[in-house]
C-alpha positions, 0 to 999 in steps of 0.5 A: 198515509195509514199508520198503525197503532199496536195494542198487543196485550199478553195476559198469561192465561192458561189455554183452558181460561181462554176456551171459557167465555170470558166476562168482558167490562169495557169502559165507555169511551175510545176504541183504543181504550177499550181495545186496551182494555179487552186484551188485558182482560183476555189475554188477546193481542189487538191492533189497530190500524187506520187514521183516527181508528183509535180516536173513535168513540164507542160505549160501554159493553159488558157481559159475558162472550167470546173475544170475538164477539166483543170485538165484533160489537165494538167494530159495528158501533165505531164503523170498523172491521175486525180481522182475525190474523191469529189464533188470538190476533186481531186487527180492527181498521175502517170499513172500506169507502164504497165506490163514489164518482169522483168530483171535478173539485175535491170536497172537504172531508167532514170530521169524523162524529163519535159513534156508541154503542147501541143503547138499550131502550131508556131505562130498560135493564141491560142484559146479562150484565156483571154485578159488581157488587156480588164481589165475584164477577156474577152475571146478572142472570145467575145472581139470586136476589134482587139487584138494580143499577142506575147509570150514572149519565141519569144521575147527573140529570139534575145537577151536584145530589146525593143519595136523595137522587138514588131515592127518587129512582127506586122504590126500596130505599129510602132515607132520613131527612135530617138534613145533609150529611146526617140521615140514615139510610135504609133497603127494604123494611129493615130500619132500626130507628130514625137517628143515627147514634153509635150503632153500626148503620143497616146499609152498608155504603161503599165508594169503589171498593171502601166501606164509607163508615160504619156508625153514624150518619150517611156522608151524603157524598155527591153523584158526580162523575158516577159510572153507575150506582148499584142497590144489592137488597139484603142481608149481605152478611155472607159478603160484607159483615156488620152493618149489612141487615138492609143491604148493599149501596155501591157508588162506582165512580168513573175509572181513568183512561189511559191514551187520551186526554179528555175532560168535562165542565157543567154548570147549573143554575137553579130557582126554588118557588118560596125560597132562594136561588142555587145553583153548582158547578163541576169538573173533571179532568182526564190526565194519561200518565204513560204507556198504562197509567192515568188520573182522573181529577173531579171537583164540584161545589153546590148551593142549594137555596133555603125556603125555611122562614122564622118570625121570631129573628125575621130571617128568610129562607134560613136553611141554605146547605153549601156542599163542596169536595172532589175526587182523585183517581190514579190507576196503572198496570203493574204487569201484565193483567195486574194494576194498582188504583189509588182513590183520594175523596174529600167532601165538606158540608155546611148547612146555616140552619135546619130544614124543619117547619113547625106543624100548624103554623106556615108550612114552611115556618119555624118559630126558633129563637136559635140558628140550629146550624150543622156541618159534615166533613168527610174523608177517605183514601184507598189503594186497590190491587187487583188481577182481573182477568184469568181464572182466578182472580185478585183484589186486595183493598186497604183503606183509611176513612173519617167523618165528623158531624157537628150539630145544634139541636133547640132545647128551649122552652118558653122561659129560657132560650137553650141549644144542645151541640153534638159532636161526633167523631168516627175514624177508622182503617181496613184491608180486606183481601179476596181471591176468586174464580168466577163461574166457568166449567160448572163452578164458582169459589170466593175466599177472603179475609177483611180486617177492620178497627173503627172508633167512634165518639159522641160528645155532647155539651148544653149552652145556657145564657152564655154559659157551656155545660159539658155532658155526658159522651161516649167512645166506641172501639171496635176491632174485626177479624174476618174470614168468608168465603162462597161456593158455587155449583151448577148442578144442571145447566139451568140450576144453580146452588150457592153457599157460603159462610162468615165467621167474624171475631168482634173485639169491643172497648168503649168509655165515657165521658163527664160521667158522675162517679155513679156512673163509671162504677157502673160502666166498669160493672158492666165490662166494656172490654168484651168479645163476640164471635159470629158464624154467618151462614148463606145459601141460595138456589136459583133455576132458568127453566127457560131462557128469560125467566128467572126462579130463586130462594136465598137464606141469608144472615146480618148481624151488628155488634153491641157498643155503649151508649149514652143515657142523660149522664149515664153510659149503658151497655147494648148487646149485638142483634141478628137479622136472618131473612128468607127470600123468594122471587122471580124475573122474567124479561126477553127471550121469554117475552119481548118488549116487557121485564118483571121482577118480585121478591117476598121476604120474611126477616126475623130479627133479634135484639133489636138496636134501636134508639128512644129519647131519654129526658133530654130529648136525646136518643138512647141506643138499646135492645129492645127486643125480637121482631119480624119483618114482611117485605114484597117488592114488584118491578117491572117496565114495558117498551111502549113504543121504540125510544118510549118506555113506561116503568113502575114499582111497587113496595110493601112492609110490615115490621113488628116487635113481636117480643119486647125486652124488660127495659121496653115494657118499662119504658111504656108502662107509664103511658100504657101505650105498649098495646097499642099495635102502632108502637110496636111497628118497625119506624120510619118504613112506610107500609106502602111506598111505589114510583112510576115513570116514563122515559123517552129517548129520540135521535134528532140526527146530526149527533143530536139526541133529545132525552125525557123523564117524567116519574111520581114517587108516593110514599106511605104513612109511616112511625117516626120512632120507638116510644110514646113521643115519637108520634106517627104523623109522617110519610103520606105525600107524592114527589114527583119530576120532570127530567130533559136533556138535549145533547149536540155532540160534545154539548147537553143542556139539561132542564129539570122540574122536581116537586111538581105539584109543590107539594109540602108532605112531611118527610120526617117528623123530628127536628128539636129534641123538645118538640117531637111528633105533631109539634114539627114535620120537614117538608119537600123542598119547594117546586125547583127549576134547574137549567144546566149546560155540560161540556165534554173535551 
């Protein structure tokens, strides 16, 4: 017997809003969630009717169109009709059953198998979709700049990883490869040096709505139960304030949904050629909690094999890296078109020894007398407020956040056997509160306010022969306030101009710690307690001569504040740099031209009072100005449909970043060596002039809900500088990563099978490891050739 299920959802939007095309975001998942979701979002009363019609499964749809058209989409991949029954009424039921002659005996009725929405073909750019990261609902095709989004189904592929997946996958980011949780990320050719010390990190990374930290180390949080992963090139200043020269990362976890329980378990177990075995387990739970409330629940734990040998202790495959966290999400409506959503994430890392081998011996030996082991805690809690739908909208963020790294570096010598530990410490609170109106009728605006206060703290000690020495360490405080805001017009309808500025008041503090008295005599000269006060202007002017192609120029500033930093048992003072870039570039893709999309950028930053960071006599870095620079950058992207389900992609990258204008303290500090004329030393570090990826993805329907996917990609990265100063040599970059991803899935089953570091390549990823041996004496190889199997289950 039908029985019907009435999803009416009044949102009070005013008649105009209604007219407008609305910009839908509905979740992947049943056709009563996103019905629910639709109605919330424009105001329209959906009902459902029909046995198992709200049971349905049907993808994720977004872009901007009509109510109608949404619904029309959702009815054709779930088997439905939709009728209209009022001016914003609709009801969706099961197609009709076509005439059939009845049997003598009545055969059993299958279960009805999920249904999706059509797919795109594998990796090709969805269309016209939102950018979540413009902060104002901007459609992909109206964003001025480059922009790329990778799905969190791709990511999961292989296994419990974090940032090093989102590498593999573009061409423009890159990273650090100290080891988890304590490498630098960077966008583009924008790198300051290769550590992570007090200054403000050039990419800022978000989980959901929440900056993950602002000095330090990236957190290395796990790619688990990801909607999507969105790269914004930057600066970004105009939107997101400090520590955005590089650009935006933006990890979107998955929402809960309300109506349904549902849930997933994966397993994953893994082998390393050269080293020992790993593998990861995952779950994620589904809980509705009423009428319009539920929680998500994630949790993961992974170990990850060591392949790095030492003939000094005897020990093999010392460089194992355990991770572990989880993930709480609650969401629920408020009122009508208001919800709240609260996130709790937690993540904890510890790695038994570094990943480093020495240069000339074994490629994966190092001859230590110590363990070097490290560990990373993360933490972050944040509640959301937001309106989404109507013609202004709402969204206010207030949030909490720690990080702690611990750390023992190698400073031994062939006399006596000596580690160095450092202890970093970053906590930190922020609200930011914006309205916005995304475009509709010619034009756009978006105002906001952000609050922030950050402290972050380095200690450092040296043990020797049993004995502990305490060095010098240093706090950093930092205190904003800030006011933004953008404005959008649509000066023809296939022009469109933007502007928008910042203004941001910086209060500064920091101290030292064992510091001679020396040294405080000077730490207090050098006022500590200070202000800055930063005016960020952004403009930007983007055509659509013909549909399928894309034309735009931006101006855009960045900027980071100063800090203190420590030098042996000295603390000094470091000023705030500025980076302003300008951007051209073009997209084209269908209507234009069918079955192939191409993207390119050129960009020239010109950047003032670098932040950068040598070694001082420790071997330790030292955060200083090193002066003015600039920076080229060039990107090509594009993709082609070879054949249908076969797709053939690939990207290319070049950059060139100098100092053009040397400070004092760095003419000094090469005057020594002669080295500043050198050419090579004055180059940006640690971005290879040259970097590209290519990849083929393939997608095929077995029928009977079976689907068979496959990857195959090749990553080259070029030769690049490990860091400021004469002993952080060159050697690094030059070498080819390369993988094979598969996944097999059989209704609610996947098996996945992935193969990464094909050739086995050893390469050097990053030149460091001890203080005492820099440059040729160390390199970090690729982890070893890996096989992964794993099995996913969803309920």
């Amino acid at each position: 017997m039908p029985w019907p299920l009435a999803l009416a959802v009044a949102v009070a939007t005013p008649a105009s809003a209604w007219a407008a095309t609305p910009i839908i975001d509905l979740p992947r998942g049943s056709v009563a969630n996103a019905a629910f979701a639709l109605g919330r979002q424009t105001g329209a009363s959906i009902s459902l009717q029909g046995q198992g019609t709200g049971e349905r499964q049907v993808g994720a749809l977004r872009g901007a169109m009509p109510v109608d058209r949404a619904l029309q989409r959702l009815a054709k991949a779930a088997g439905l009709t939709v009728r209209r029954v009022g001016p914003r009424a609709f009801i969706l039921s099961p197609r009709p059953a076509s005439p059939v002659r009845v049997a003598q005996r009545p055969l059993a009725r299958p279960a009805p198998r999920p249904v999706v929405v059509p797919a795109p073909a594998p990796g090709e750019p969805p269309q016209d979709i939102v950018v979540t990261a413009s902060k104002r609902d901007t459609l992909s095709r109206r964003f001025a700049g480059q922009w790329s989004r990778i799905d969190g189904n791709d990511l999961a592929l292989t296994g419990v990883r974090g940032t090093e997946a989102i590498e593999t996958r573009s061409v423009g980011f890159s990273s650090t490869h100290l080891g988890a949780g304590r490498n630098k990320l960077f966008i583009r050719g924008i790198a300051d040096s290769s550590f992570s010390g007090p200054t403000q990190s050039p990419v800022g990374q978000y989980l959901g709505d929440l900056r993950t930290g602002y000095a330090g180390p990236d957190p290395d949080l796990r790619l688990v139960d990801m909607e999507a992963v969105e790269i914004l090139e930057g600066p970004q200043g105009t939107l997101y304030g400090a520590g955005a020269l590089g650009g935006i990362l933006l990890l979107r976890p998955n929402m809960p949904r309300a109506g349904k329980w549902s849930g997933e378990a994966g397993v994953g177990l893994s082998a390393t050629q050269h080293g020992k075995p790993g593998g990861d387990l995952t779950a994620t739970l589904n809980a509705p909690l009423g009428g319009s409330a539920a929680l998500r629940l994630t949790g993961y734990r992974a170990d990850e094999g060591g392949y790095i040998d030492n003939p000094v202790t005897g020990e093999r495959d010392v460089n194992h890296v355990a991770t572990s966290g989880g993930r709480l999400v609650a969401t629920t409506e408020l009122r009508p078109g208001w919800s709240a959503d609260l996130l709790l994430a937690g993540q904890r890392i510890r790695g038994d020894d570094s990943q480093y081998s020495d240069r000339g011996g074994g490629d994966l030996d190092r001859s230590s007398p110590l363990a070097l082991p490290f560990a990373s805690d993360f933490g972050m809690a944040s509640l959301v407020v937001r309106k989404d739908g109507g013609v202004v909208r709402f969204r206010s963020t207030t949030g909490l956040l720690r990080q702690s790294v611990d750390e023992r570096f190698d400073l031994s010598d062939s006399a006596t056997t000596r580690a160095l530990d450092q202890h970093s410490r970053g906590r930190g609170v922020s609200s930011e509160t914006r309205l916005w109106r995304p475009m509709r009728h010619g034009f756009s605006w978006l105002a906001g306010l952000s609050l922030l206060d950050y402290r972050y703290e380095v200690r450092r000690s040296r043990s020797e022969r049993g004995a502990t020495t305490p060095l010098g360490g240093v706090t950093n405080r930092i205190s904003e306030v800030t006011l933004y805001g953008e404005l959008g017009a649509e000066l023809l309808p296939w022009l469109d101009l933007t502007a928008g500025a910042r203004w941001t008041r910086t209060d500064l503090s920091g101290e030292g710690q064992h510091l001679s008295l020396l040294a405080f005599d000077r730490l207090a000269a050098s006022d500590p307690d200070r202000k800055e006060r930063r005016l960020l202007p952004s403009a930007s002017l983007l055509a659509r001569p013909v549909a399928g192609l894309t034309l735009y120029a931006r101006y855009q500033q960045g900027f980071r504040p100063g800090g203190l930093s420590i030098a042996n048992d000295m603390v000094q003072l470091y000023r705030h740099d500025l980076l302003a870039t300008g951007e051209a570039g073009f997209r084209i893709g269908k209507p234009l031209i069918d079955r192939f999309d191409l993207a390119a950028s050129l960009s020239r930053s010109r950047w003032r009072h670098i932040q950068a960071d040598y070694l001082d006599g420790l071997g330790l870095p030292v955060t200083a100005n090193i002066g003015n620079g600039r920076i080229w950058s060039a990107t090509l992207n594009g993709g082609m449909l070879v054949a249908p389900g076969l797709r053939l992609e690939g990207g290319l990258a070049w950059n060139d970043g100098r100092i053009t204008q040397p400070s004092p303290e760095f003419e000094r500090l090469f005057a020594a060596t002669a080295a500043l004329g050198t050419g090579s030393v004055m180059r940006i570090p640690n971005i290879a002039r040259v970097a590209g990826r290519a990849a083929l993805d393939w997608r095929h329907d077995l029928g009977g809900g079976r689907t068979l996917e496959a990857s195959l990609y090749g990553r080259y990265v070029g030769h690049s500088r490990l860091g400021i100063g004469p002993r952080l040599g060159e050697r690094q970059g030059d070498y080819v990563d390369s993988g094979f991803l598969a996944r097999l899935t059989e209704g609610p089953r996947a098996w996945s099978l992935s193969l990464t570091n094909l050739s086995d390549e050893v390469g050097n990823r990053f030149a460091f490891g001890a203080p005492a041996l820099t440059g040729d004496a160390q390199i970090t190889p690729l982890r070893p050739r890996t096989l992964r199997i794993g099995l996913d289950w969803r309920f």
